[in-house]
GUFI-875051 format. One record per residue: y, x, z of N, C-alpha, C, O, CB in turn. Coordinates in steps of 0.001 Angstrom, whole numbers, plus 500000, padded with zeros to 6 digits. Last residue first. Glycine has a CB too. Example, Ala and Ser with C-alpha at 12.3 -4.5 7.8 and 13.67 -1.06 7.14 Angstrom:
REM GUFI-875051
497750512850507080498940513670507140500030512900507870501138513409508039499402514084505725 494310513190507800495500512300507800496700513200507800496681514236508465495527511308509046 
END
This chain:
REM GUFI-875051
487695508011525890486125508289527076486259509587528288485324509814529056484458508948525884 489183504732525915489351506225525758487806506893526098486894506192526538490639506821526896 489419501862525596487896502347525099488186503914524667487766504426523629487205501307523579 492071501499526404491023501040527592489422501625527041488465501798527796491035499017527779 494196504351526862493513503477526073492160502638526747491370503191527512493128504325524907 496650504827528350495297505299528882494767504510527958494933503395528452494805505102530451 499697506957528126498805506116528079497380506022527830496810506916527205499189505599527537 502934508626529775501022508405529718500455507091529256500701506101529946500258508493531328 505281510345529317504754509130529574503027509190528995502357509688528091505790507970528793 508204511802531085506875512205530123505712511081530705505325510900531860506256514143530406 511412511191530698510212511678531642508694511992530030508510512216528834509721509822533259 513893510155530600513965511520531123512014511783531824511572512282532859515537511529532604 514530508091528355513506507820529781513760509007531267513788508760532473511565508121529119 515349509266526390515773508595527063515722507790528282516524507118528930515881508329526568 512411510770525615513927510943525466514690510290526459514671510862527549514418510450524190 509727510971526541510505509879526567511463510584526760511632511116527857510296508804527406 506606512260525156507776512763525826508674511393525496508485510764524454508393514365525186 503385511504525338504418511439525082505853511988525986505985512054527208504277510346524832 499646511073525612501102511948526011502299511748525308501973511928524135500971513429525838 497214509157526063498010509887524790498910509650525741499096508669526460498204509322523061 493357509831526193494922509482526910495690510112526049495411511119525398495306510048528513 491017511087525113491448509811524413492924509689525091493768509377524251490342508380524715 490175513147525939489856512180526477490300511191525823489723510149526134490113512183527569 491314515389524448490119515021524340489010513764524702487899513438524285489883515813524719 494940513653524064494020514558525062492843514392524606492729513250524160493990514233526586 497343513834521248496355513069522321495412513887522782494993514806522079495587511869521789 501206513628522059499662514490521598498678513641522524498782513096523623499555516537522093 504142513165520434503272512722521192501957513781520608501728514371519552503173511021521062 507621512983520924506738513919520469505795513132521223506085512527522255506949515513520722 509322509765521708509410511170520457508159511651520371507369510921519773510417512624520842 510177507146522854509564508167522493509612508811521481509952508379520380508723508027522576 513247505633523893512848506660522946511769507610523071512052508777523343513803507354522765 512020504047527276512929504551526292513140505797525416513219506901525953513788504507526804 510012501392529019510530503326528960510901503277527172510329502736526227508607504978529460 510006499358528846511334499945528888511350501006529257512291501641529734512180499418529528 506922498718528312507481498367529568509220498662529917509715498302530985506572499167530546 505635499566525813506081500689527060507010500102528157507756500820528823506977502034526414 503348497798524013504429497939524690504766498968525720503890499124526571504539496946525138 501603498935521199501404499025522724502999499060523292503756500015523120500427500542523194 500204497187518358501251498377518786501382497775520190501318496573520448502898498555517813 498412498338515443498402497256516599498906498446517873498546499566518237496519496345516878 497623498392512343498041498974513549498222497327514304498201496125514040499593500138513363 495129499489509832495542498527510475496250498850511876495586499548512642494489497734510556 494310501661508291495375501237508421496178500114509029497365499827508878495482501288507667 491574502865508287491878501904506880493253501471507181493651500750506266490784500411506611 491938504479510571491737505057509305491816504248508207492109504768507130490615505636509247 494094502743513058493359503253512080492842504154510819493756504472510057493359502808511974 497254503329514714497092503201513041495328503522513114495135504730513246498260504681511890 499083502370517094497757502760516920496889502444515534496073501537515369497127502170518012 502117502762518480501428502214517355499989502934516927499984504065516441502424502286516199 504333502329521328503175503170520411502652502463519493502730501256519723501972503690521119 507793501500521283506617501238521948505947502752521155506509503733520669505847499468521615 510692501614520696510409501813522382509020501383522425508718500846523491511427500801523547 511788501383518664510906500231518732510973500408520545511232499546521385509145500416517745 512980504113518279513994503158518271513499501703518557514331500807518702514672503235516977 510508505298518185511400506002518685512593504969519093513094505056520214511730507096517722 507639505186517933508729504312517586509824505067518564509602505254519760508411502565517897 504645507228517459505733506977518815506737506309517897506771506916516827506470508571519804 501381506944516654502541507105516576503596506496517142503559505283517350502656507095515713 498041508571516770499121507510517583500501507781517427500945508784517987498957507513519154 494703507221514450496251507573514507497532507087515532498052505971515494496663507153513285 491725507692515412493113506565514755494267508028515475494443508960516260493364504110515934 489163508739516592489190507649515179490556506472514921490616505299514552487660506545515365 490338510274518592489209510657517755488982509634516638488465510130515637487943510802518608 493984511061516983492657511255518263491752510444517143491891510105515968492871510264520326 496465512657516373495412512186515903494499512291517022494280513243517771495029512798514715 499936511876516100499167512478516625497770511966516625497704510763516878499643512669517643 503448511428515417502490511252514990501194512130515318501268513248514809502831511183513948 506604510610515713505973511620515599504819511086515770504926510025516386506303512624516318 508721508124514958508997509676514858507933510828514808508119511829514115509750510005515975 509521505671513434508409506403513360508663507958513607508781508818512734507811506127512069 511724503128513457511556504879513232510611505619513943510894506168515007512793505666513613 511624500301513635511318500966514357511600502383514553511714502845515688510472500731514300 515283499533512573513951500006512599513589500487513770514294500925514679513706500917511707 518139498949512882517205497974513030515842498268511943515472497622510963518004496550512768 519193501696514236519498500858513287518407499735513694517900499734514816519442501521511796 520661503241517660518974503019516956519736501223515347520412500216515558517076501969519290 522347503275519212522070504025518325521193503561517227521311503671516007521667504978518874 521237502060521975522107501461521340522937501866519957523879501196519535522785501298522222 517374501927522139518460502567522202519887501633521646519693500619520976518131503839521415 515573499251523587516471500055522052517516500343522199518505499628522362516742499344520761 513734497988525122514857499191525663515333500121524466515433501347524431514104500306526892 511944496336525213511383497479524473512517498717524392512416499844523909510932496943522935 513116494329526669511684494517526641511146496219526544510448496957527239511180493632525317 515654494361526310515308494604527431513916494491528081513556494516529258516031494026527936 516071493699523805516342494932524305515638495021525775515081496073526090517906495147524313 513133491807522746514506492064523099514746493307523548513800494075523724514968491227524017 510822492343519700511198491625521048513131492074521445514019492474520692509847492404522506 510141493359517398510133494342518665510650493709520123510823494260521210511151495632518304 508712490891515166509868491772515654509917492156517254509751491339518160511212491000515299 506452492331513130506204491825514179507627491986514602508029493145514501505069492382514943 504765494514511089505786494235510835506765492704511586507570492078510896505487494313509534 503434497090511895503388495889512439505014495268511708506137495710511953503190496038514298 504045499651509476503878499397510659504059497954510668504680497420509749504678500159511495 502601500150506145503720499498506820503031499491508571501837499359508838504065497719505991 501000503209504830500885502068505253502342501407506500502869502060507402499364502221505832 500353504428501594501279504102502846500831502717503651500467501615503241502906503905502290 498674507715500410498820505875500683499363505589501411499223506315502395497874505009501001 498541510125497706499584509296498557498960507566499120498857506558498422501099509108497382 497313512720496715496960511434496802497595510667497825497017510627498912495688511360496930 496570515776496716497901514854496772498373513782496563499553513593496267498549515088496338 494323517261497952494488517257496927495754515832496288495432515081495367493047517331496556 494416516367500613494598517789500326494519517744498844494875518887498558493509518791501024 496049512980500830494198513827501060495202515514500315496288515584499740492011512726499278 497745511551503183497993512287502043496380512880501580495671513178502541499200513523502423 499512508268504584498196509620504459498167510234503052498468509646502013496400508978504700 502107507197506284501575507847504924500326508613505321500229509426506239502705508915504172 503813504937507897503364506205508201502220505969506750501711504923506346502697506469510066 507459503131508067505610503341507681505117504170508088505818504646508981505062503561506409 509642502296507733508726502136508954507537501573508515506919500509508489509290501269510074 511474503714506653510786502970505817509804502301506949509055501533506345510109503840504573 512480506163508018513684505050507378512416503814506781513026502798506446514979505978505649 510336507429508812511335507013510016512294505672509345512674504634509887512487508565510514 507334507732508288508308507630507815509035507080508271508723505893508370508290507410507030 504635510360509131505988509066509373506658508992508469506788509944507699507087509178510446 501638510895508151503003511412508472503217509680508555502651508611508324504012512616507168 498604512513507850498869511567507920500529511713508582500707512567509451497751510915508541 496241514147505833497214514130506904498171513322506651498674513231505531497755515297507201 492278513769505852493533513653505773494385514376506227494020515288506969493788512825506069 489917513980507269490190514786506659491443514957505948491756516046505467489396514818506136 490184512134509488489521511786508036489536512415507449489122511933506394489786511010507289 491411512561511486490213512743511864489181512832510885488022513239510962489966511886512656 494330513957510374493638513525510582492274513532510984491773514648510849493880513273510136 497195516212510845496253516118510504494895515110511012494376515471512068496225517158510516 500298515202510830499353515417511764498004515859510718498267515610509541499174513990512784 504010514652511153503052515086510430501621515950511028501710517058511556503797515803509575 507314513534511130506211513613511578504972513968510930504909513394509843506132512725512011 508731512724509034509207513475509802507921514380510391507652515558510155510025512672510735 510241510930505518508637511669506203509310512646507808510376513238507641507663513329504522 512368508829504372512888509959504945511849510649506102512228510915507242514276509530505539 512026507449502175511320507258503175511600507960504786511170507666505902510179507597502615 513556507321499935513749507906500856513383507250502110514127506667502899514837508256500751 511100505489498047512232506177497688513011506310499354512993505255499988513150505233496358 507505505824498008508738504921498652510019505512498613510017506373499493508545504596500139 505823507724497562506126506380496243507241505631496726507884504878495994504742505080495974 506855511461497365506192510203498141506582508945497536507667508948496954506616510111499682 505433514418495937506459513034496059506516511953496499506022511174495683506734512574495290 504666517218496630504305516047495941505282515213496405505927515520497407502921515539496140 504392520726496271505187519703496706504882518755496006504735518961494801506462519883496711 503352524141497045502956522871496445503936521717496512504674522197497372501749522446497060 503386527913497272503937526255497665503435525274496789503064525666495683505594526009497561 501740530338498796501918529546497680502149527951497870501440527084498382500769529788496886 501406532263501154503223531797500527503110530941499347504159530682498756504324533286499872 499212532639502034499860533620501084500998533467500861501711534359500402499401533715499956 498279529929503168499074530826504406499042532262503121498658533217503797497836531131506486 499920527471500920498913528508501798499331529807502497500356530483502412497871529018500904 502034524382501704502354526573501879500462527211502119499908527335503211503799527235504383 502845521769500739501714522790501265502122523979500834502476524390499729500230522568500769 504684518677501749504580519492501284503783520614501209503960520869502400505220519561501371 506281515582500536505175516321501714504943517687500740504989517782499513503314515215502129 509146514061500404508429515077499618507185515239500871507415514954502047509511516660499164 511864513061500527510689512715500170509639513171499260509313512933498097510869511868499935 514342515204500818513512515218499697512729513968499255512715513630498071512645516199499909 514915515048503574516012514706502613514907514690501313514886513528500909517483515969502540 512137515905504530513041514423505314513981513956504508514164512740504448513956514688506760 509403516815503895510496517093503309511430515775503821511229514672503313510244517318501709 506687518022506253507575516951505582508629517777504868508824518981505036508278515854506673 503349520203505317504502519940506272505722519039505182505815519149503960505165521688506984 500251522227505813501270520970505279502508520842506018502691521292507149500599519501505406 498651525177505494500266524559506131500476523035505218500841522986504043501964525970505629 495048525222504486496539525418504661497660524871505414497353523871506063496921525284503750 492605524212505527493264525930505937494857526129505184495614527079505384491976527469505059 492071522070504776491781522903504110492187524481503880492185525350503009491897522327503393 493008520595507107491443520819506940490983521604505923489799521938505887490747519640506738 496392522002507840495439520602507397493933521304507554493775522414508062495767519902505442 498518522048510485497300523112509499496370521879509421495847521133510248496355524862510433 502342520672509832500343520669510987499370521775509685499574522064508505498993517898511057 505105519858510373504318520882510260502821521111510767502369521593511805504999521672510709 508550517952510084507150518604510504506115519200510107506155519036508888506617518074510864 510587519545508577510628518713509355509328518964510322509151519908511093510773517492508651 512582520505505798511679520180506511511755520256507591512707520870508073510888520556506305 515441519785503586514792519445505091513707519414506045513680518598506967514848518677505226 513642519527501012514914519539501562514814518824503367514332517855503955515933518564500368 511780520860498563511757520811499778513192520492500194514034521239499695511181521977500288 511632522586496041512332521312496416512614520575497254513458519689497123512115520707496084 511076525459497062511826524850495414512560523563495270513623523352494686510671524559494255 511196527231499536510493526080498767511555525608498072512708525408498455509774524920499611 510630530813500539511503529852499938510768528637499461509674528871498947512237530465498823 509666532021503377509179531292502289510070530298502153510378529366502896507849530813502405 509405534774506228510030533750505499509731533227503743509594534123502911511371534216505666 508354536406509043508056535979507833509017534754507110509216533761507810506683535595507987 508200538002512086508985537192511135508914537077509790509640537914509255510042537449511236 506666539458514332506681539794512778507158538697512625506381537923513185505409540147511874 505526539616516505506761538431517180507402538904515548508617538742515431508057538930519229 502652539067517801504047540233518045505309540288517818506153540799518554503995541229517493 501837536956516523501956536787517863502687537964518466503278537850519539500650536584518452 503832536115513838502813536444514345502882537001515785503941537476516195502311537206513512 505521533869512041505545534732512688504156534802513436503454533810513634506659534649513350 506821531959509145505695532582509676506046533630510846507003534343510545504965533246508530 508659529262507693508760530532508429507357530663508777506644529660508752509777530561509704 509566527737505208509143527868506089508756529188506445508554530096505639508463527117506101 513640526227504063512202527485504379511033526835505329511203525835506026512834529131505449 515921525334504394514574524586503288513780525922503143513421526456502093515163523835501344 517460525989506033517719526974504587516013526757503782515296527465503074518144529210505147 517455524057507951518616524152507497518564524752506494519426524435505674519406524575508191 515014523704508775515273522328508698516429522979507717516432522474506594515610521290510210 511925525582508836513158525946508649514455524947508039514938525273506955512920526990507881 509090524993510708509794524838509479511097525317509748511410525473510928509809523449508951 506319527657510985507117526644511401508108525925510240507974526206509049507896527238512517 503168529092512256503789528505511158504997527783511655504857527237512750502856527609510418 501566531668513813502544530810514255503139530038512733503678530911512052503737531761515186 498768533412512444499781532970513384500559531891513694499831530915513880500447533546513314 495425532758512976496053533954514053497951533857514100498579534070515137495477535860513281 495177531576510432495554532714510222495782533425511415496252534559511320496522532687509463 495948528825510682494499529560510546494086530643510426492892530920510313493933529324509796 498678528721512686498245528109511809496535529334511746496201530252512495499571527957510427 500016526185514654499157527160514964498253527321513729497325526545513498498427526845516242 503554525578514337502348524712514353501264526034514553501895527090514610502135523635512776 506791523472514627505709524254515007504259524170514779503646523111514916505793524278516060 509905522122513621508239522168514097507552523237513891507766523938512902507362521226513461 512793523662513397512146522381513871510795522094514377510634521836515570512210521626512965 515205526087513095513837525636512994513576524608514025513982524616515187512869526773513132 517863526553512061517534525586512745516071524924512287515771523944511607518660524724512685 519450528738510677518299528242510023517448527055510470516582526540509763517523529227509960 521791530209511048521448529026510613520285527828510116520256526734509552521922529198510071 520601533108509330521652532756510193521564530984510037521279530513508936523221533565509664 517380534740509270518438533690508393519295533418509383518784533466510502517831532193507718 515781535806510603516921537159510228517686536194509365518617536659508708516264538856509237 515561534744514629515330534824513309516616535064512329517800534844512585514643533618512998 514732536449517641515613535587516435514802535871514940513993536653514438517502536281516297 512100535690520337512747536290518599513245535824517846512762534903517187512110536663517668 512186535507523545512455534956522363512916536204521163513699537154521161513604533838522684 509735534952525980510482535994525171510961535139523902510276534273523356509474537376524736 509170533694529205509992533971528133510404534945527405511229535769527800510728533693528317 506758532890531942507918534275531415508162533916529486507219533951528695506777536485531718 505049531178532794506829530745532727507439532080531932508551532096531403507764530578534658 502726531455532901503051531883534265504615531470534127505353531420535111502683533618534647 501586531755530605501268530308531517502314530476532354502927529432532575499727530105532432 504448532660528616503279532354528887502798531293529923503374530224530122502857533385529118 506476531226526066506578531433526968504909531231527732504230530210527618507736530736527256 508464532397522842507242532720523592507068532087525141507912532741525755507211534274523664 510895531026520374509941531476521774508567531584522194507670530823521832510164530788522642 512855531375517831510841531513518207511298531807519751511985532762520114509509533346517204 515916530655517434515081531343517769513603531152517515513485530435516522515341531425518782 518280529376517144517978530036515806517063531231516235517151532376515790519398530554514956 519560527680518689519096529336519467519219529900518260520047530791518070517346529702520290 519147524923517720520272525889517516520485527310517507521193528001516774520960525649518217 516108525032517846516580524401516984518460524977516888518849525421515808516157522812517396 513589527064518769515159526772519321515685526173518141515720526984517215516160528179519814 510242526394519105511732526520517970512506526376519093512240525760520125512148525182516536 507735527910520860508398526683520855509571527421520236509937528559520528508585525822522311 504221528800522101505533528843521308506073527908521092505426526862521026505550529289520246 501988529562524864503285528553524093504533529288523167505436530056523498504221527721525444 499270531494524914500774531452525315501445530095524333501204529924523139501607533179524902 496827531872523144496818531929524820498675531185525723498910530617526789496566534182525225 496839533005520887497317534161521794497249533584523637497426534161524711499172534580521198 497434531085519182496171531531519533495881532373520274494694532643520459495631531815518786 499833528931521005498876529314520220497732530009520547497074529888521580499343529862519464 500432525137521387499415526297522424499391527041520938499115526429519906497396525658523393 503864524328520611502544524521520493501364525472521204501673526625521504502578524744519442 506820522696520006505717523245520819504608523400520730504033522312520766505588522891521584 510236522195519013508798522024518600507794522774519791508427523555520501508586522761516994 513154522364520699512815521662519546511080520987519719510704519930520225513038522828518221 515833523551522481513937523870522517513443522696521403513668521725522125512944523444524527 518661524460522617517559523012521947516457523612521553516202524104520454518095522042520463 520151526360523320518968527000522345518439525645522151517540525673521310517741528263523028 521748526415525504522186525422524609521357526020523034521898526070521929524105525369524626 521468529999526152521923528919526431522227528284524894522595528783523830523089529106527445 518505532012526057520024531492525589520286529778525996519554528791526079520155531691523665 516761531690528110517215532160528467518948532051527693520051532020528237516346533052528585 514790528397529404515435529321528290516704530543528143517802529995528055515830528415527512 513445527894532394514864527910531673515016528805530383515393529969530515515952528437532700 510972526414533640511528527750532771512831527698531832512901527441530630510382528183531754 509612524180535391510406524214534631511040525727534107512095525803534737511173523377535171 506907522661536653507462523757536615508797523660535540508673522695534786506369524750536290 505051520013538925506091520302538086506460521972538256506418522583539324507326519280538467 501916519085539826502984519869540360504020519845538896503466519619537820502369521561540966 500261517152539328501349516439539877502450517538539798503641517237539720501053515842541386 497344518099539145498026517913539945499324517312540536499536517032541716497927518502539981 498098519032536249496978517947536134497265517232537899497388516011537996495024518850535763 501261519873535590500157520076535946499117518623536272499489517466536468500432520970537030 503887519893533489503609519080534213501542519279534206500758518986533303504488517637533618 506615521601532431505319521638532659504640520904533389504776521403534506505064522517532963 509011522814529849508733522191531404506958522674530978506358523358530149509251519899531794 511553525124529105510168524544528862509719523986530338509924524428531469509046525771528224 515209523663529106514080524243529555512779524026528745512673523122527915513926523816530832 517587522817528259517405524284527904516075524535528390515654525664528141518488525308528549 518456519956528894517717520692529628517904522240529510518308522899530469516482520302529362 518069519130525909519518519193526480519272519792527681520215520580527764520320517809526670 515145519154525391516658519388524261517439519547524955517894520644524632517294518309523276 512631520756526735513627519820527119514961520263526372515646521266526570513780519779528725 508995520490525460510746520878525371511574520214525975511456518991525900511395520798524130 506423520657527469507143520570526419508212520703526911508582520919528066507030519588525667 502780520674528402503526521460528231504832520861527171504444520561526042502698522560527848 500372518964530926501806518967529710502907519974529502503829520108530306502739517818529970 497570520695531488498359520377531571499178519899530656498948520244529496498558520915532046 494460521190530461494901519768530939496641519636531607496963518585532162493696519344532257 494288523922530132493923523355531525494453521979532008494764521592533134494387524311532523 495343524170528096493681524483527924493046524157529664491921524162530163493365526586527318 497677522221527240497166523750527742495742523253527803495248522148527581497847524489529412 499565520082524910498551520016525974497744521689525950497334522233524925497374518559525573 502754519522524086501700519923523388500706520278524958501268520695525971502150521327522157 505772517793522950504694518274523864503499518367523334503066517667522419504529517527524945 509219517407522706507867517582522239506900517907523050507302518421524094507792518408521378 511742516470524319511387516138522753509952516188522128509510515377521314512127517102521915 513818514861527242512205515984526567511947515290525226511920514084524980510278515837527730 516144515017528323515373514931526631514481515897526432514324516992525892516379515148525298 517308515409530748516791516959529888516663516635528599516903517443527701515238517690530310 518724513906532454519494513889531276518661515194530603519330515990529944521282514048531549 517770516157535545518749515017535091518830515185533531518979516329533102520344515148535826 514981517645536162516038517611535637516579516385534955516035515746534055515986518510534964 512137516430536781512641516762538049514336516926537342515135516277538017511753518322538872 510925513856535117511332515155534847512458515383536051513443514662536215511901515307533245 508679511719536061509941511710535613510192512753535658509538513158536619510794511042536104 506257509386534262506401510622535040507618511258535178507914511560534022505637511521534584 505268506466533575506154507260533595505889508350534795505439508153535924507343506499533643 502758504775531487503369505260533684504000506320532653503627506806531585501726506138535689 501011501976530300501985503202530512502773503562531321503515502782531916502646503343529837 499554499778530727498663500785531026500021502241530941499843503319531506497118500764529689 499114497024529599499862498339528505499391499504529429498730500334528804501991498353528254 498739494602531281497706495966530700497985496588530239497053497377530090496813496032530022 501948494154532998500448493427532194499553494578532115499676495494532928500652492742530394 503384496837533541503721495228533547502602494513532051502599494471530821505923494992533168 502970499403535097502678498936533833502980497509533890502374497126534891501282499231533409 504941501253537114503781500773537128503792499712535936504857499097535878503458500268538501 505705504590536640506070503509536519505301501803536108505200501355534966506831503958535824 505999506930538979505200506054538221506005505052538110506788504599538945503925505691538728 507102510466539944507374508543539927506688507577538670507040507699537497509298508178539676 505507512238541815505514511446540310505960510813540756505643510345541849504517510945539418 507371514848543257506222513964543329507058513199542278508234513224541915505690513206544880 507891518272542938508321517046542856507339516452542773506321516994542343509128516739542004 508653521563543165507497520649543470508522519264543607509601519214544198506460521153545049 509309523734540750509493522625541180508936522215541808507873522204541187509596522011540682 511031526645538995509388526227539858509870525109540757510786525383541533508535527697541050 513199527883538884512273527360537809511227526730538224510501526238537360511792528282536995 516265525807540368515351526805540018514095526581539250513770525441538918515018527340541083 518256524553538061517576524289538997516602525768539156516329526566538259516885522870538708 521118524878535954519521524536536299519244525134537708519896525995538299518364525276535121 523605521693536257523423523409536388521759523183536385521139522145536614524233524378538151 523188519268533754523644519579535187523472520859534780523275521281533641522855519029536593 524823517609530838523174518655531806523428519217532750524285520050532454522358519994531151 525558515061529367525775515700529933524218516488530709523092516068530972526768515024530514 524521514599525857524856514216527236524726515412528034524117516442527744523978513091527791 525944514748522296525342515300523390525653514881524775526840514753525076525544516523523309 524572514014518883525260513240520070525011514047521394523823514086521712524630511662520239 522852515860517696524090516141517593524548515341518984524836515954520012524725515703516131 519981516421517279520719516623518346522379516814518607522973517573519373520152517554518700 518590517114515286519998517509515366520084517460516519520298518544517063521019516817514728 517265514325515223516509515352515069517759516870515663517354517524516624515896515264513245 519472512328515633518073512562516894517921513944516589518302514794517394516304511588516671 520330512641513164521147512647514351520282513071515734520502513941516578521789511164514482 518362512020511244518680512957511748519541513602513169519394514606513866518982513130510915 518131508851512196516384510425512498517224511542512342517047512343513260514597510704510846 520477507972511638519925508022513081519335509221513184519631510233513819518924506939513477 520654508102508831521460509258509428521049508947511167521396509836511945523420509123508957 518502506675508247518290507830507836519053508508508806518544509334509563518573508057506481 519015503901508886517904504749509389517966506471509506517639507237510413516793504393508467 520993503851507450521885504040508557519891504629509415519714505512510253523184502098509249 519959503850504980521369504944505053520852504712506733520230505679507173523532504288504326 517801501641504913517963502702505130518630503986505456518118504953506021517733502664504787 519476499866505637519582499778506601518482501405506784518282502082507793519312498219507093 520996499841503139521821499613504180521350500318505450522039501022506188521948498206504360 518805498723500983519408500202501361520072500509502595519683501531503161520387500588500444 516062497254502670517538497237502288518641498749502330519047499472503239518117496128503361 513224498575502235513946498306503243514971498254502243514960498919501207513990499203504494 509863499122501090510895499208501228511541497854501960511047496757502219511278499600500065 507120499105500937507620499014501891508907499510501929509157500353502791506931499399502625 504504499391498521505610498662498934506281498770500094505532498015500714505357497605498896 501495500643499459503153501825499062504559500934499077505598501441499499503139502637496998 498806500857500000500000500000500000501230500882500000501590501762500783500013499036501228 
END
């Protein structure tokens, strides 16, 4: 299904939201930081009916946590945009927080790599970070000025893949901290970034409508998506051998097969209830916007950023979408071996849990 267009209108104003989010332009206020190591108890937020989603709240005021990615010991590891920090939220309850060392660096993307350690974009920093279990930080600039890298990813190769939102690159670095760079031809804006099933880099084109493949040699590919500025953000690799993306202005999400076969599918097309159900931002156009996108063991979970819920896409495409009770703007989401899916809540200031009832 590829129909799913929207009134131009309400694409323009979709469009310049996802970036605005993505950017981080609108900015709230951030206290002084805190020291790095926290003990704080959870505040839950207890689920109204069966939705089953609890809030966890980030010991820092106003951080915007943006992304998160899960340690090898069941913890949450992610970014706090306005924060400056990498947080951390232990299987225990305990909280950590690591302050980035440049200031107003917008920690962006996150990932376990293969080295054992977290890497994460500075989306302004115009950095790569490193930070290990223990909190210690290293960051490496990068040799483009401006280059405001966005996603992250661990690629098959031992290194680090990412995108380059501002000079339509993608970047490579390796766990010594070697900087690599790759021009793409049509690419405009990339965005997100996953290692598909066939050992290469996929990753979005947001101004382009484009998806796109880098083998890890530097050889580019670019295909075209059927919905005219869909504006793709998000981007996962599937359980199907697929990879499967957002589309923020078109409120769809797309599967792609490795050989460049496009299908879209429309989210619930159901209206999101009231503000004070689903807590829409006052920013937010009249879409859901599909921001980020994460694969467990037989579906797809994608975060509404401007809907305020989850959406649970199948492999043939049928969704069916999970209220969050008024926790507000999810963004980055990952799902646990167990089936529980993680999210970071922008506007929430926390990091949100949901428990699927047939998780295992």
């Amino acid at each position: 299904m590829s129909d799913v267009g929207l009134p131009l209108s309400v694409l323009q104003a979709a469009r310049t939201f996802a970036r605005d989010v993505a950017r981080g332009v609108r900015r709230r206020g951030v206290r002084t930081l805190r020291p790095a190591s926290l003990w704080a108890a959870l505040a839950l937020t207890a689920p109204a009916g069966a939705t089953g989603a609890e809030l966890f709240a980030v010991p820092t005021p106003d951080s915007y946590p943006e992304s998160v990615a899960l340690g090898p010991d069941d913890a949450v590891w992610f970014t706090e945009k306005q924060g400056n920090k990498i947080g951390r939220l232990a299987p225990d309850g305990r909280w950590d927080e690591f302050p980035v060392p440049t200031q107003d660096s917008r920690p962006q993307g996150i990932v376990v790599g293969p080295d054992g350690n977290f890497w994460f974009t500075e989306n302004r920093g115009n950095r790569i970070g490193r930070v290990t279990p223990s909190g210690g930080i290293t960051e490496f600039p990068l040799p483009t000025p401006g280059s405001y890298p966005f996603g992250i990813t661990s690629g098959p190769d031992g290194a680090l893949w990412f995108t380059l939102s501002g000079t339509n690159r993608i970047g490579r670095i390796t766990v010594d901290g070697q900087v690599s760079e790759f021009a793409l031809a049509r690419t405009q804006t990339p965005y997100g970034i996953a290692t598909g099933p066939d050992g290469n880099l996929w990753f979005t084109g947001f101004n382009s409508n484009t998806i796109g493949r880098i083998t890890p040699e530097g050889r580019v590919a670019e295909f075209p998506l059927p919905t005219p500025d869909s504006a793709p953000q998000g981007i996962a690799a599937g359980p199907d051998g697929g990879l499967w993306f957002t589309e923020v202005a078109a409120d769809a999400v797309g599967r792609i097969t490795t050989d460049g076969k496009v299908t879209e599918f429309p989210l619930t097309s159901d209206p999101p209830g009231p503000a004070s159900e689903d807590a829409r931002p006052s920013r937010c156009p009249s879409t859901k916007s599909p921001y980020a996108i994460a694969a467990g063991k037989d579906a797809l979970w994608v975060t509404q950023h401007c809907g305020g819920r989850l959406s649970r896409v199948t492999l043939d495409g049928h969704v069916t979408e999970i209220g969050l009770d008024g926790l507000r703007a999810p963004n980055g989401t990952v799902v646990a071996p167990d089936g529980t899916v993680w999210f970071a809540l922008a506007r929430s200031n926390g990091i949100g849990r949901h428990r699927p009832e047939d998780r295992q």
